[in-house]
N, C-alpha and C positions, 0 to 999 in steps of 0.2 A: 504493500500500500504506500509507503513511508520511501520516495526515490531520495537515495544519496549521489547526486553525480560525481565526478571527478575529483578525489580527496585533495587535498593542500595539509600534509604531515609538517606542522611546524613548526617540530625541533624530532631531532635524529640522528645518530654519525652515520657512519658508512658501514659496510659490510666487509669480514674478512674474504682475503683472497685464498686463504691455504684451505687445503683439504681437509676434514673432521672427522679426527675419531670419536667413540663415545663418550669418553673421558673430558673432552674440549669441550664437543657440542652442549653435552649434560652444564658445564661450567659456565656457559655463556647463555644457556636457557634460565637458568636459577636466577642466576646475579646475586649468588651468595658468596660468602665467603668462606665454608668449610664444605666436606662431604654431605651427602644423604645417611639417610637414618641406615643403619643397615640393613641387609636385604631389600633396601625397595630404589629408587634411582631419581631423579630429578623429573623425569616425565611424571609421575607419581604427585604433579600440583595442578591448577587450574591451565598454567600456560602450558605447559603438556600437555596435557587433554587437548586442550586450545591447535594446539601444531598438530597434531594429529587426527581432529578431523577437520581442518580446515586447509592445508599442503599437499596432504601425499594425491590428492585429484589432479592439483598441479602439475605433478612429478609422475601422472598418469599410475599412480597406485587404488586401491578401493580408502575410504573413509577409517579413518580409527584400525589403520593398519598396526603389528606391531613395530614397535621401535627398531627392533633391529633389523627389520626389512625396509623399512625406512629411510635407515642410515644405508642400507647397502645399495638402493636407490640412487642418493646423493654421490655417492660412490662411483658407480656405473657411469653418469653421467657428469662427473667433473665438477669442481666448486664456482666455476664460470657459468656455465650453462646450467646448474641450479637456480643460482642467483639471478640470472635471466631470465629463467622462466617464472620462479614465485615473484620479482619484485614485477614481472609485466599483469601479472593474471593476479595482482593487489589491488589493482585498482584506484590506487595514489597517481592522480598526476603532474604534482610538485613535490621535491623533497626541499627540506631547509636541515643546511648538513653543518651540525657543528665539528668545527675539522681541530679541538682541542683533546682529545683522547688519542694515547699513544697503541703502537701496534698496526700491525699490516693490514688496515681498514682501509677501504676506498674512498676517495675523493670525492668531491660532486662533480666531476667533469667525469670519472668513471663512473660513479653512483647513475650521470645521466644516460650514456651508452646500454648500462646494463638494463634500468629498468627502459628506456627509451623515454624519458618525464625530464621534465623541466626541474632544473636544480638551483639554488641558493646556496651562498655561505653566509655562515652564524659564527664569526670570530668569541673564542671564549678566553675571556682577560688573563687569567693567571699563567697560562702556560706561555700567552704573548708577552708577558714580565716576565719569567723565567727564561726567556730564550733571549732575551735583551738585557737579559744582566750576566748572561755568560760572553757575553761580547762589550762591555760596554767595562770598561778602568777605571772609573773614579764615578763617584755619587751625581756629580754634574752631569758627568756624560751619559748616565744611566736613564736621570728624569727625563732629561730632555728625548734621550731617543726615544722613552715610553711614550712621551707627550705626541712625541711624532709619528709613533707607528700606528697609534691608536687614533689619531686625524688622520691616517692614512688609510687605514684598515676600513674606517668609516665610510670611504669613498664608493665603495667594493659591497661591502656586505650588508647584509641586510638588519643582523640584529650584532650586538653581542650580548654572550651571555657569563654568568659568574658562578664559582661555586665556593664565593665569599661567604655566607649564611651557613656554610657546613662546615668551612674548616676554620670560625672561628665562635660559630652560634649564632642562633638567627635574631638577637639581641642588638643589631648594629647601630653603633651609636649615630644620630639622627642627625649629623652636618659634617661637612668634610674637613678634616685635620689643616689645619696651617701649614703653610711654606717651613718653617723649623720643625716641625714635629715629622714633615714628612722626610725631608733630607736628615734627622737625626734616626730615624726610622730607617731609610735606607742606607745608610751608613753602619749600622749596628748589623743588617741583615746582609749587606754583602762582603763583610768580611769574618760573618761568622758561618759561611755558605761555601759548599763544597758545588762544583761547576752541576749542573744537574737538578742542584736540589730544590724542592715546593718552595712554595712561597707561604708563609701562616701569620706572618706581622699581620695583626689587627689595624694598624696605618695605614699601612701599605696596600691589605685588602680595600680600606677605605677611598682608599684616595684614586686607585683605580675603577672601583663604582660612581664616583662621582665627576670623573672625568669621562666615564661613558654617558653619564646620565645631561654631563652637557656637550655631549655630540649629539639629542636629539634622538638616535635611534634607538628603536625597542632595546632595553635589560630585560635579557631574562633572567630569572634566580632561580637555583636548585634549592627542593626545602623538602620535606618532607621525607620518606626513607634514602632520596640521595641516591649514589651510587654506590658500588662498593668499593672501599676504601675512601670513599670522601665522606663518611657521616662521624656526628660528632659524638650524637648519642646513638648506640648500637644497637641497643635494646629496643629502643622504643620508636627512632626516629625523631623529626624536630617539628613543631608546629608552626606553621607560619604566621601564625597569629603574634606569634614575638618580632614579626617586622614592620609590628604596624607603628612604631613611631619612625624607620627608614620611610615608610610607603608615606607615612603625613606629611615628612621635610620632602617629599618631589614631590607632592601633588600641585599641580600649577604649572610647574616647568616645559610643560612638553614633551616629557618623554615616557613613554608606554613602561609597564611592567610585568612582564607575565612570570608568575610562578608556577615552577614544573616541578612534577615528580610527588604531589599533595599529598596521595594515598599512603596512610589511612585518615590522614585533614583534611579529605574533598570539602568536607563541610562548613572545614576554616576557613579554607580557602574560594570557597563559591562567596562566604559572607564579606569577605574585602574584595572579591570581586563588583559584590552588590551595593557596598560603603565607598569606593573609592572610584572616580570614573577614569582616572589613568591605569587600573590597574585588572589584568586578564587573567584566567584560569585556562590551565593547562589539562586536557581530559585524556591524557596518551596514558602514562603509568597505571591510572586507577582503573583502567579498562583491562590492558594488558595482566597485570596482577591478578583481578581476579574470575576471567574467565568465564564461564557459566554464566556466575552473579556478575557480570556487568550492567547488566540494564536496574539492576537495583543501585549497582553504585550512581550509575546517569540520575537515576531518578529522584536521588540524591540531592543531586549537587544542583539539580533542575531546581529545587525548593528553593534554594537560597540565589542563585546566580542568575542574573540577568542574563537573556539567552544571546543577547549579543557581545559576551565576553566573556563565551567559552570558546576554546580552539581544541579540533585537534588533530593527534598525532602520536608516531610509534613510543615517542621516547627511548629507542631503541639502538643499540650497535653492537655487530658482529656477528647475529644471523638474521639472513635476509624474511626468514619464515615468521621473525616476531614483525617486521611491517605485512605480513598477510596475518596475522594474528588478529593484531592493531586494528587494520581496516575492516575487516572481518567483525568482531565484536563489532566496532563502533555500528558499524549498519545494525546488525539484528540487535543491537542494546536500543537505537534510535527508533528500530521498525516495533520493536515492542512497548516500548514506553508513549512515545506518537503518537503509534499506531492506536494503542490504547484507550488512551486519551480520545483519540478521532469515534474510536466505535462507543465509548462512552455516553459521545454528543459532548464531551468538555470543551475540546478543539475542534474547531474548523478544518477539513483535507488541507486546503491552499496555505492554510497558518501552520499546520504540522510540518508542509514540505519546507516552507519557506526556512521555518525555525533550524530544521533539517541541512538547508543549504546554510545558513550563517555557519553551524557548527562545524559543515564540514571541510569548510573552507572559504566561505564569505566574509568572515571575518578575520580571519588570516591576511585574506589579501589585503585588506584596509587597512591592522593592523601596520603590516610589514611595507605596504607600498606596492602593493605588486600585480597590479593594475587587471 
């Protein structure tokens, strides 16, 4: 009932290029960071379940095959021409590709070839400071080149993004540090830094955010369970509800904010959606995560979020089968929630689709500029 046309995924990395055994692929379906329980395996969750009956049709196998006919599939046919066929028959046709995660992951100018979709970059701030302070001799020569790469980086990309709020707490203090505090900041940080290493100064995180937020283009923030190895708190994950005095010092500025990766805070996160008119919800993670129940999570975040500042997308990097995952739920979470709604008599058909199109990509493109 409920048509999704053409998705706009608006935050993503790329896809590995090497070949997968089970041990890999299990690693990068989880997004945990230790083993499975014993005896059972990472397929064994909702996104599991999820890859499996909505891929192997792809890959020309039956539905809810098992894994290890699966994987010998992928096999068969090469980690190229996997990739090519799940990311074409996904049904995305814009990716926005944050190209800050290290590892043999593809670019958007491969990401574009393979899926055959229109591509974006999403410069993400810390690792552009990290690769500028291994080149850069003295504290002077450091800001400046930051200043300049990220005016320059501006020119090109569509957003940047930050994974400030995880590696320092989503606590951030609400104005940008002074000319002294920064340079005594960076001054402490690069000579107590071995070539390589993060970046964590709470300054320095700052003063990077705020130098994005006055370039104008969309910030996006990582918040809620994060990625693995970037969260603060391990256990539980971070609310983003603790960025809302960040979110009240930009409101006015001009510059957009989406917060990605909410789940299990969709609900925090929909309510400063609904509170704050510069700032976006991200609907990629809370979908992905949990599989099955995604249309309860949509339905969700529906309560609190005004419908035109919800985006979404994979949230995903390193297999191509979590952006058919991604796209996937999002339809049948949209066509049942909508859809619902429509047969109820709550909503209107034309108001269902339309609502439909904002999320799947109407508001992306306004967002991001991308006509």
């Amino acid at each position: 009932m409920i048509e999704t046309p053409s998705l706009v995924d608006h935050y993503c990395h790329g896809v590995l290029r090497t070949e997968l055994g089970l041990g890999t692929f299990e690693a990068h379906l989880a997004r945990t960071e230790g083993p499975p329980a014993p005896g059972t395996t990472f397929f064994d969750t909702q996104t599991g379940f999820a890859v499996r009956r909505w891929c192997p049709p792809l890959l020309g196998l039956e539905p809810h095959c098992p894994p290890a006919r699966y994987l010998a599939r992928r096999r068969e046919l090469g980690a190229l021409e996997t990739s090519r066929l799940l990311l074409r028959g996904s049904g995305i046709g814009t990716y926005l590709v944050d190209t800050g995660l290290s590892g043999d992951l593809t670019g958007p100018g491969e990401l574009a070839s393979l899926s055959a979709a229109e591509t974006h970059e999403i410069v993400r701030l810390e690792p552009l400071a990290e690769q500028i302070a291994d080149t850069s001799g003295t504290v002077e020569s450091f800001l400046a080149n930051l200043a300049e790469a990220i005016h320059g980086a501006a020119a090109s990309a569509v957003a940047f993004a930050s994974v400030a709020a995880l590696r320092q707490g989503l606590a951030i203090v609400p104005e940008p540090p002074g000319p002294g505090e920064v340079r005594g900041a960076a001054g402490r940080w690069l000579a107590a830094r071995r070539v390589g290493g993060e970046l964590h100064d709470p300054v320095l995180l700052r003063h990077l955010l705020w130098i994005a937020v006055a370039s104008g283009l969309p910030l996006q923030l990582h918040t809620g369970l994060g990625e693995p190895g970037l969260r603060t708190d391990r256990a539980g994950g971070t609310d983003p509800v603790l960025l809302t005095d960040f979110v009240r010092a930009t409101a006015g500025l001009g510059t957009d904010l989406v917060l990605l990766n909410a789940y299990p805070y969709h609900r925090q996160t929909a309510h400063l959606a609904g509170t704050f008119p510069h700032v976006y919800a991200d609907l990629g993670a809370s979908l992905v995560r949990t599989g099955a129940r995604a249309a309860a999570v949509l339905a969700e975040t529906l309560e609190a979020a005004p419908f035109g500042k919800l985006l979404f997308s994979s949230g995903t990097h390193g297999l191509p089968e979590l952006h058919v995952v991604a796209a996937r739920l999002f339809r049948e979470a949209v066509a049942r929630v909508l859809g619902g709604w429509v047969t109820e008599g709550a909503w209107a058909l034309g108001d269902a689709q339309r609502v439909a199109g904002l999320m799947g990509g109407g508001n992306a493109r306004r967002v991001y500029g991308l006509g």
